[in-house]
N, C-alpha and C positions, 0 to 999 in steps of 0.2 A: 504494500500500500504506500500513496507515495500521500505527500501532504506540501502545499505552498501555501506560504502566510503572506495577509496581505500587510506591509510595512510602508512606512512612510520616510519618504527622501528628507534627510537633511541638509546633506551639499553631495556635491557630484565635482569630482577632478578627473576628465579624460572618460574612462569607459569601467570607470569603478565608481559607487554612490556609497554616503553611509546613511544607514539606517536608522530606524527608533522602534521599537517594538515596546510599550511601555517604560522605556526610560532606560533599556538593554539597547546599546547601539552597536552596530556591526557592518560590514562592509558586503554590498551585492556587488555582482558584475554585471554593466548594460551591453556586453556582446550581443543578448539574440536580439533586443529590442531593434526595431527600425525606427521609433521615431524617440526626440530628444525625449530629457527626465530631467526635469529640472526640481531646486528644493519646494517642499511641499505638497509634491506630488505625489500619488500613492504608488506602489507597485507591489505584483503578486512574486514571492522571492521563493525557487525550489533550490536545495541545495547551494546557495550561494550565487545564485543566476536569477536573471527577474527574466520576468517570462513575460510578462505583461504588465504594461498600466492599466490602473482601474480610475472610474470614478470615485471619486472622494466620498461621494453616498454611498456604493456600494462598497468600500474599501470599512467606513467607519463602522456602517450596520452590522459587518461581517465580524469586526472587530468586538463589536458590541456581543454578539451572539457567542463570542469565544468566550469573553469575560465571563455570561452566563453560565457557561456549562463549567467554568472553573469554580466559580460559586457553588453550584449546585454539586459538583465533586467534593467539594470542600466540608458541606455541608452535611454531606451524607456518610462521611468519614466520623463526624463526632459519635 
């Protein structure tokens, strides 16, 4: 099973972006993308590769809906 998170650009130098994933930053590669990434922008990141940009709606909601089920794992552990 494969999994891509969507992550949000902080800056971009050349064809490397870093990221923010809740306050975790780390570094994508914009190899496969065809169009710019500039900061602020979201993208879908597998393995260290962004596959895609997303809409910022769908980027936050997806985001949102992780948070939930972390919550609710959380939750279910007490």
């Amino acid at each position: 099973m494969c999994l891509a998170i969507p992550v949000k650009v902080v800056a971009v130098r050349g064809n490397e972006a870093t990221v923010d994933l809740g306050g975790i930053r780390s570094r994508a590669r914009l190899d496969l993308l065809p169009e710019e990434v500039r900061p602020g922008d979201y993208i879908l990141v597998h393995t260290g590769f962004a596959i895609r940009r997303l809409d910022p709606a769908d980027a936050e909601e997806t985001l949102k809906l992780f948070d939930e089920l972390l919550s609710a794992g959380d939750a279910g552990g007490e």
